[in-house]
C-alpha positions in Angstrom: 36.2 -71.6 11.0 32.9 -70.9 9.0 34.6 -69.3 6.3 37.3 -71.7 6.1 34.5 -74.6 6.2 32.8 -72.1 3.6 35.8 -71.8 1.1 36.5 -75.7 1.5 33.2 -76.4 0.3 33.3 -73.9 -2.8 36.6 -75.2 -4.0 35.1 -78.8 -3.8 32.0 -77.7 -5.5 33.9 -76.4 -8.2 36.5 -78.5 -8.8 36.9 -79.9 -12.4 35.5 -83.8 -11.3 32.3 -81.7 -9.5 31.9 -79.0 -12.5 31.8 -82.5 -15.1 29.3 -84.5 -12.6 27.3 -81.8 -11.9 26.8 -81.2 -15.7 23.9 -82.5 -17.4 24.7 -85.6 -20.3 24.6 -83.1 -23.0 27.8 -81.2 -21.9 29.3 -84.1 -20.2 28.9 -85.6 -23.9 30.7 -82.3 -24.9 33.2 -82.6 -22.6 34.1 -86.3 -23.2 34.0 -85.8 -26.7 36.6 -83.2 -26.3 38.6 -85.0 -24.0 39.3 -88.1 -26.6 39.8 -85.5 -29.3 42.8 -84.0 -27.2 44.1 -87.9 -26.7 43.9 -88.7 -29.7 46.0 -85.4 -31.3 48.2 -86.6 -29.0 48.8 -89.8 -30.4 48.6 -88.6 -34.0 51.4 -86.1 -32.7 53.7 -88.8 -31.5 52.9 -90.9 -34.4 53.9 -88.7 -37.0 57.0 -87.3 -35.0 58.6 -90.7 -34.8 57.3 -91.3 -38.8 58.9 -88.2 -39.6 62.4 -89.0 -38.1 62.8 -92.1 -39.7 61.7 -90.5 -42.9 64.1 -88.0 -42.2 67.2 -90.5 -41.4 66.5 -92.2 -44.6 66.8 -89.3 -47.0 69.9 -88.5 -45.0 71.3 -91.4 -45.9 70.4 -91.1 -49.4 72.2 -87.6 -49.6 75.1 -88.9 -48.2 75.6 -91.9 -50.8 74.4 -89.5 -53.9 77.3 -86.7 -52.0 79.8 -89.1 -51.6 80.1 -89.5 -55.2 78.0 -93.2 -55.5 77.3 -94.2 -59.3 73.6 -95.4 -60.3 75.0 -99.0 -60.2 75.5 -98.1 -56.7 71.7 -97.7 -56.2 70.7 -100.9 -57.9 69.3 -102.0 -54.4 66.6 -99.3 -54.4 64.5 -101.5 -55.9 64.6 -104.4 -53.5 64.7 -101.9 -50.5 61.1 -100.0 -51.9 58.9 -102.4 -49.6 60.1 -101.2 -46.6 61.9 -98.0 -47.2 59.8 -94.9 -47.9 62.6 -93.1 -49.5 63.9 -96.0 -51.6 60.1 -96.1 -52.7 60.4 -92.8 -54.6 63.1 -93.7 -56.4 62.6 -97.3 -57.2 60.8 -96.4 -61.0 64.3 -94.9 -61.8 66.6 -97.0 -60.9 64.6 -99.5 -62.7 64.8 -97.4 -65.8 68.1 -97.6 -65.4 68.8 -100.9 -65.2 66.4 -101.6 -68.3 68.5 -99.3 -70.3 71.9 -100.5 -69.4 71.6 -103.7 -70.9 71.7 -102.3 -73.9 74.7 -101.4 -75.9 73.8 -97.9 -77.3 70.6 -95.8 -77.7 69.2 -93.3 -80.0 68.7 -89.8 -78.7 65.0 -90.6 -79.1 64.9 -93.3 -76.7 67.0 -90.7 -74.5 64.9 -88.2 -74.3 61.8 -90.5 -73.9 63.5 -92.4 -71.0 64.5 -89.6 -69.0 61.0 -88.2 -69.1 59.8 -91.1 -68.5 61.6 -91.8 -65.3 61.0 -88.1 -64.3 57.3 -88.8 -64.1 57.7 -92.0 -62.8 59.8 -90.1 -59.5 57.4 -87.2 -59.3 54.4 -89.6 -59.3 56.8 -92.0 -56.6 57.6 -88.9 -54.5 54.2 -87.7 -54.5 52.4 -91.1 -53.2 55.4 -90.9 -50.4 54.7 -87.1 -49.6 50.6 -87.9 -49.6 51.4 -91.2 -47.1 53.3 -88.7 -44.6 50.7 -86.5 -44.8 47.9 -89.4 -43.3 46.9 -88.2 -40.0 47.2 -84.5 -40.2 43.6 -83.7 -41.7 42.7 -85.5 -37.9 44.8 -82.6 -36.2 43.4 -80.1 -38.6 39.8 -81.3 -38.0 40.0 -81.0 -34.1 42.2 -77.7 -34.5 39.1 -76.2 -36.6 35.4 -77.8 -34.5 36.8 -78.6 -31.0 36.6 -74.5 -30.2 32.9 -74.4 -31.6 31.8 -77.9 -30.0 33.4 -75.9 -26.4 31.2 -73.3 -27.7 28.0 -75.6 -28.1 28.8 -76.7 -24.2 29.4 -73.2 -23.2 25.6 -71.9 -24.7 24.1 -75.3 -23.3 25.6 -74.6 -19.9 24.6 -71.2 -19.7 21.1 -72.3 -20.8 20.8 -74.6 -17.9 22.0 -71.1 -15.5 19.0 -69.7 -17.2 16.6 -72.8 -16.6 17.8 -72.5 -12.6 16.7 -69.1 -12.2 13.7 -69.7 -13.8 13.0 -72.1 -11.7 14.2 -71.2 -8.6 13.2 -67.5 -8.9 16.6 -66.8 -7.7 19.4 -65.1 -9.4 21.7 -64.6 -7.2 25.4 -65.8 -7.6 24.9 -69.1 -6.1 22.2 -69.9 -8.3 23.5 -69.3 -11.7 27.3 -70.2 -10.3 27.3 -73.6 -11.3 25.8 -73.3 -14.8 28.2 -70.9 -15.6 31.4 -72.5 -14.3 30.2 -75.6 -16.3 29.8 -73.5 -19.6 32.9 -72.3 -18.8 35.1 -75.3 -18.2 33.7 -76.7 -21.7 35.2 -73.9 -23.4 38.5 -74.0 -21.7 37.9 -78.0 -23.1 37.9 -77.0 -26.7 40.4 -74.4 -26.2 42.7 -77.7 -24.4 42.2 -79.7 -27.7 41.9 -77.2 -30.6 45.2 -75.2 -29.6 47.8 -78.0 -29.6 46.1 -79.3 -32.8 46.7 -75.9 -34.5 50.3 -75.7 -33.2 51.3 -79.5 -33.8 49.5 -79.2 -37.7 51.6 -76.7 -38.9 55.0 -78.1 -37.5 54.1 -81.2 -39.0 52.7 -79.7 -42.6 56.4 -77.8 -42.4 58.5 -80.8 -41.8 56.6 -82.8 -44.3 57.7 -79.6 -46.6 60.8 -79.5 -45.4 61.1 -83.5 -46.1 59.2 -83.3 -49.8 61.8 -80.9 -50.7 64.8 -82.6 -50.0 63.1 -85.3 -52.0 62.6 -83.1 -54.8 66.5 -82.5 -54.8 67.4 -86.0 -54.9 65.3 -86.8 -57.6 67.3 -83.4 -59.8 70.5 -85.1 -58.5 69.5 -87.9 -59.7 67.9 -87.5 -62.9 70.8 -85.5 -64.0 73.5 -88.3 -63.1 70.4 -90.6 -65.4 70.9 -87.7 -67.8 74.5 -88.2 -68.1 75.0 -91.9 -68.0 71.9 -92.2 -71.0 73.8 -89.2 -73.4 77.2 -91.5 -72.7 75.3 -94.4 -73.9 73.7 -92.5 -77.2 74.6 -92.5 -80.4 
């Protein structure tokens, strides 16, 4: 009965609410820190997965009108879609190009030329605002992937510091002593280790879907700009 009374008590003693009110307001600050750091890689997580698959869905759709053999006219909506579609943002500048040039009856090969690089630059510097708006949210990820193992660490020194101060104090070193400052310094490494490790792991999915994403981007905008390509030389003199 002792020793079950005995191992009741321990397990209370050290359970995680004990270990985080027995620590002083430095670590608890540590540990609460890291705590809202691991909620909030969460959300950013979520947030960026269900971004991601709309992005995704859109471009899809995209391919499949460009694949299914739709002319430029057939993109003349870009424009008013821009607002609120991502992927219709990137190529918006182009198919306003396009429409410009249309009106008119023919073209010199000068005007050619300096359309189509125009309306290249127009999509790489389109595609590149839409790649740098996906990316909002992962420098958060990487930032707790990189400091949350190093503030654990500042928890873990600050706890074992306080082990140090009991002995000191109580002139005692034995195991019950220095137990609790140690599990303490402990459980705020195995804090940062909770938050930094699914920040690591979720960052580089993310940064390789938003890749992934950019480059299907990058071949609509070839597809596209050689259909441009076509219509213009049709269109020259």
């Amino acid at each position: 009965m002792l020793i079950a009374a005995f191992a009741a008590d321990a397990a209370d003693n050290f359970s995680l609410l004990a270990l985080f009110g027995r620590a002083d307001w430095i670590v608890k600050s540590v540990m609460l820190g890291l705590a809202l750091s691991s909620v909030l890689s969460l959300w950013v997580v979520i947030d960026k997965h269900v971004e991601l698959a709309g992005l995704k869905k859109r471009a899809k759709a995209v391919e499949d009108r460009l694949w299914g053999g739709a002319s430029l006219e057939d993109f003349d909506d870009v424009g008013a879609e821009a607002k609120r579609d991502p992927v219709a943002a990137a190529f918006a500048p182009a198919a306003r190009e396009w429409r410009d040039l249309k009106r008119q009856d023919r073209l010199t090969v000068a005007q050619t030329e300096l359309a189509l690089t125009r309306a290249d630059r127009l999509v790489d510097g389109a595609i590149g605002r839409e790649i740098a708006r996906a990316e909002r949210g992962l420098s958060i990820l990487a930032t707790i992937g990189s400091a949350s193992p190093f503030i654990g660490l500042f928890g873990t020194v600050w706890g074992i510091v306080n082990a140090f101060r009991a002995i000191a104090e109580r002139n005692d070193s034995s195991l019950i002593t220095v137990a609790p400052g140690i599990a303490e310094a402990l459980f705020a490494t195995a804090l940062g280790l909770f938050a930094a490790i699914p920040a690591v792991i979720f960052y580089n999915k993310l940064a390789a879907d938003i890749g992934r994403y950019g480059a299907r981007l990058d071949g609509i905008a070839e597809e596209f700009s050689a259909r441009l390509s076509r219509r213009l030389s049709e269109r020259t003199q």
